[in-house]
N, C-alpha and C positions, 0 to 999 in steps of 0.2 A: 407751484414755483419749482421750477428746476434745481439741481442739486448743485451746475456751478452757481446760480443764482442766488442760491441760498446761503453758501459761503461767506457771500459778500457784505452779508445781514447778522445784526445779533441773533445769537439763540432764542430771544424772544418772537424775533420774527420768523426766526423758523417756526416757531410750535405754533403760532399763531393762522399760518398755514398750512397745519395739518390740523389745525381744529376749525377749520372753513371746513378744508375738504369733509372731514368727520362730519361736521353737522349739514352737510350736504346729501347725507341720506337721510332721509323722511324719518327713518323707524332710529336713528341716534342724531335726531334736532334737540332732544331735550340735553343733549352733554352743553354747558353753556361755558363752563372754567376748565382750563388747566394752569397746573400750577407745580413749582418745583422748588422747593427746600432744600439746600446745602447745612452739609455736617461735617464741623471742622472738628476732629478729635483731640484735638492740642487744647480745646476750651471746652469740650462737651456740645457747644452751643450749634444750635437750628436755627438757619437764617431763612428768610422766603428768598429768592432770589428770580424765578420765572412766574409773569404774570399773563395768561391770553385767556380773554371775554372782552367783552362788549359793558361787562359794569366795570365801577370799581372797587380797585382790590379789596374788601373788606379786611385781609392780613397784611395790609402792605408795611414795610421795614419793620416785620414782626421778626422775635430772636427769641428763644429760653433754650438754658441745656435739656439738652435729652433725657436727662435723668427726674427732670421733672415732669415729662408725658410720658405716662409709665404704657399706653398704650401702642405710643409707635417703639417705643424700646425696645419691646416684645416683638413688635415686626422686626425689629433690627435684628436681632437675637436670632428670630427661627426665619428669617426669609421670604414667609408669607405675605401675601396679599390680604390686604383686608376688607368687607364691603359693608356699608351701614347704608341702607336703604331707608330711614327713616330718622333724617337728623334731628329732628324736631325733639323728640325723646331724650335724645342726647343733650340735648342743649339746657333739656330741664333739669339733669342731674348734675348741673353747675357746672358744663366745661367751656368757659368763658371762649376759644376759639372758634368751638362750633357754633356758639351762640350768635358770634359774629357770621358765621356763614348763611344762618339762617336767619337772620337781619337782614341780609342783602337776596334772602332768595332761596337760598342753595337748600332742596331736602332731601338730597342725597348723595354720598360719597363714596368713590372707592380708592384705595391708597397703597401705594407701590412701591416696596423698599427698592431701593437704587446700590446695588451691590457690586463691587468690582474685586479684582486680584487680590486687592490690599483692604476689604472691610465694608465697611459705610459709606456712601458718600454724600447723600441725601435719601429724598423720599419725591414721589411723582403722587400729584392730588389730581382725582377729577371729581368735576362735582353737578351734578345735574339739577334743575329745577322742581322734579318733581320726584314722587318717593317715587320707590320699587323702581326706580330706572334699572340699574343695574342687575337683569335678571341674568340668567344662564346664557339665554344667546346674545343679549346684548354685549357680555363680559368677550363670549367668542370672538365676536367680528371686533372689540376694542384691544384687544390682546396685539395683534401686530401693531397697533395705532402704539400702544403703552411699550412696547419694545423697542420701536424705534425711537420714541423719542426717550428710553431711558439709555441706548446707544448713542444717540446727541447729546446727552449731558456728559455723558461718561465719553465720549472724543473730545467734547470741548473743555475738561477737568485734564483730561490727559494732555491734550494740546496743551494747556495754562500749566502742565508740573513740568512739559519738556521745555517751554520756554522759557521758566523759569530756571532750572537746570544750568542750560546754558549760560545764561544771566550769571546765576549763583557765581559761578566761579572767579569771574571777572568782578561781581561784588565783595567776594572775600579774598581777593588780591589786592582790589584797591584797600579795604578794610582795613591791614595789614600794615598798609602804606601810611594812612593818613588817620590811623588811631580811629576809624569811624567803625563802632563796633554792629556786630548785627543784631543784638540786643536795640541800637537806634533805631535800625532799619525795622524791626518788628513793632515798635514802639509807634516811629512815624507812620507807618501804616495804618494801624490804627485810630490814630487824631485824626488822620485824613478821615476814616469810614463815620468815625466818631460826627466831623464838620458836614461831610456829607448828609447825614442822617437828621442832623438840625437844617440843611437848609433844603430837603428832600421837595417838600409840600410847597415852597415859594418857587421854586426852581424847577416843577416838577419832575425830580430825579427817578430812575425806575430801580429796582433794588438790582439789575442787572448793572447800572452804571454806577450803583455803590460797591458793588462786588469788585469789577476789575479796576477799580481805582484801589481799592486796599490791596490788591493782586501787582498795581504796576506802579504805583506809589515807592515802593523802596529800587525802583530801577532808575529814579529820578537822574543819579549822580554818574550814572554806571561810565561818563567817557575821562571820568577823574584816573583813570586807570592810565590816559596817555598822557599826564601833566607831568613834566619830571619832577624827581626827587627834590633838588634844590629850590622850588615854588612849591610843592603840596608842602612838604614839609617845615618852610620857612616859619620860624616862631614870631617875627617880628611882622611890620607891612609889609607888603608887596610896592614896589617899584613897578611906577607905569607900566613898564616893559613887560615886567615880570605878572600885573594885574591882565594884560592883552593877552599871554599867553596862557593864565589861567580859565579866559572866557571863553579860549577855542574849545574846551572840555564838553559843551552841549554840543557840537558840531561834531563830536568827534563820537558823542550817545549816541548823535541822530545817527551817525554812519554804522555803530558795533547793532545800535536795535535795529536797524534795515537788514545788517546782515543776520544777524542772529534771529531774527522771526521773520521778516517778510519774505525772505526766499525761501523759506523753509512751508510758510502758510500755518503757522503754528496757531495764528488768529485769525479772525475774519478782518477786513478791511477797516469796518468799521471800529474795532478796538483798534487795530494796528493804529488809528488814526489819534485814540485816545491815546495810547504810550508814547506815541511821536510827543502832542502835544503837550506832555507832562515833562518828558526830557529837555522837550526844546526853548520851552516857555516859564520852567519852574523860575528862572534867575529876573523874569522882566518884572518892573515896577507899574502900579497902575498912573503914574504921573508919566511914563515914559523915560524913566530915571535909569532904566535895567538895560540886559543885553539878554539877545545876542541883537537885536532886532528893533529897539526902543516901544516896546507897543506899550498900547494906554487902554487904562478903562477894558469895556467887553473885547477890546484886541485880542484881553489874554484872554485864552479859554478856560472857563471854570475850574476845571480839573486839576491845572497849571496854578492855579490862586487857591484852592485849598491845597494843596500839596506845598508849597510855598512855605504858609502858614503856619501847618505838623511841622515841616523840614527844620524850623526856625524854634521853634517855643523847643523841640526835642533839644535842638542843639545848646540853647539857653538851660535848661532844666537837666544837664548832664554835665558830670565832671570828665575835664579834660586836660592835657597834662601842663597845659598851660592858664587854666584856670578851676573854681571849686562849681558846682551846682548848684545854679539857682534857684530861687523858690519857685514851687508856680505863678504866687501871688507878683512877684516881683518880675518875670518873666511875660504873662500877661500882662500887666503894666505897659512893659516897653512894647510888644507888639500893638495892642492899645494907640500907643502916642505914633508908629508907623504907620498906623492905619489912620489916623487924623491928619498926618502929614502927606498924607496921599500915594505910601509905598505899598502898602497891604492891602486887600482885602476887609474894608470891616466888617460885612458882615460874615467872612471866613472866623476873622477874629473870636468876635462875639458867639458864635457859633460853638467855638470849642472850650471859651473862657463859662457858656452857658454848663458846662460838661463835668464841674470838678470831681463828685464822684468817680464819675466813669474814668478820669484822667488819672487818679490818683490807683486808681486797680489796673490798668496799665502798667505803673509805672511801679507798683507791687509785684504784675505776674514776671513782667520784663525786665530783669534784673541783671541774670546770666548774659554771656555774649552767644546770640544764638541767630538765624537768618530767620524772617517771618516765613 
């Protein structure tokens, strides 16, 4: 695949060919996985995130912090490479993800911290079907294979900090404006990865399309930035007038994110299409009730209807100066009775009402006013 051609594809599809090409030589057909792990250091936590083979994932929407695999820690720490030619072994001395690998196949691994300017930023897996793959020459000729594609992850991490960047500012202007702190915005992001991850397996969502929805999730609101003063800030209803020129604010996202990443190429085509969609579709109703557009049902794109959902239960479950916080229990509730009425998502709903644990250590770590 060419290099503009590749652009224009998730990171998935990139790696996915360069792991054709790779197993296109006879003496490296047995490399059958590649796979890439993101590490957010704000939570400790390892997410999977790139998945290319022909099976599947056996780790797929798999998370723990770092601190609890003390052996990629250790990579993280000194830098090295690591190679175990013999997972089988592994698997017997209890470490439940190898075990999972060697379930599906996999007897051998080699593992590649992913290092930039600023630290951690994942790890790069490959994994072959049979032992002793990973000998001396075979690590040779994989070595430019494992550099480029640890330079793709780390261009498309860099891309995702600079257009966030840009973003930021215009987030914490509006913020500013309309009391909407960024403690919500790290908060809603969340419930979004959270909804995603319950309905991953019905939906078949890739952990690539959970990542940039918790990435472009808090850019939802970003054209509230051009609504004046006397409508964001009005404590009472909005007047007809005053509700039409609230609505122009997605039109006005789709315009600041076209400028702000598609001329720039900060993403590939295919996300840009997911952040369009999240911007321009978070306000539609699945009865056709919403704007900017009236759409119904699958109209709206998935991404748009869980983002919806987070946007909503955050803002119910926050105090604001014009009301106190609501419970979860109570705030589920009313999204609940939207979603039988036909504005919500149910199974977005259901999805994050399944979550309370995980909602409530959210709404523990996110506290402070901080941006995700």
């Amino acid at each position: 695949m060419a290099e503009d051609d590749m652009t224009q594809h998730g990171l998935a599809a990139q790696v996915a060919a360069l792991r054709a090409e790779i197993r296109a030589d006879h003496d490296l057909s047995g490399l059958d996985r590649i796979s890439v792990a993101l590490y957010d250091p704000r939570t400790d936590l390892l997410k999977t995130f790139i998945h290319a083979s022909d099976r599947p994932n056996p780790l797929d929407h798999a998370a723990a912090p770092l601190a609890s695999l003390p052996s990629l820690r250790d990579l993280a720490e000194s830098g090295q490479s690591r190679t175990v030619n013999d997972l089988e072994s592994v698997a017997q001395a209890g470490h439940d993800y190898v075990a999972r690998l060697v379930a599906s196949g996999y007897r051998a691994s080699h593992t590649v911290p992913l290092l930039g300017r600023d630290g951690l930023h994942g790890f790069l897996f490959l994994n072959a079907t049979c032992r002793d793959f990973f000998t001396p020459a075979a690590l040779d000729r994989l070595r430019p294979y494992a550099g480029l594609i640890g330079q793709m992850v780390l261009r498309e991490l860099d891309a995702l900090r600079a257009m966030r960047s840009m973003v930021r500012v215009l987030l914490q202007i509006a913020a500013v404006r309309d009391g909407e702190t960024g403690a919500h915005l790290a908060r809603m992001a969340r419930y979004s990865r959270l909804i995603a991850l319950q309905l991953a397996r019905h939906h078949d969502l890739s952990d690539e399309f959970v990542e940039y929805l918790f990435h472009f999730a808090p850019v939802h609101d970003v054209g509230k930035i051009a609504v004046p003063d006397h409508i964001l800030l009005k404590p009472g209803p909005l007047t007809p007038d005053e509700f039409a020129q609230m609505k122009l604010h997605v039109g006005r996202g789709i315009e600041i994110v076209d400028l702000a990443v598609g001329e720039h190429a900060f993403v590939s085509g295919l996300h840009l299409r997911m952040l369009r969609n999240i911007v321009a579709c978070h306000h539609e109703k699945l009865d056709g009730s919403g704007y900017p557009r009236g759409l119904k049902g699958d109209e709206i794109p998935l991404e748009a209807r869980i983002v919806a959902v987070a946007d909503i239960f955050d803002a119910l479950t926050s105090r604001r100066p014009y009301k106190a916080a609501w419970s979860n229990e109570r705030a589920l509730a009313v999204l609940a009775a939207e979603a039988a009425a036909g504005k919500l998502d149910p199974e977005c709903v259901a999805a994050l009402a399944a979550c309370p644990a995980e909602i409530a250590e959210i709404q523990a770590r996110f506290v402070e006013t901080m941006l995700g």
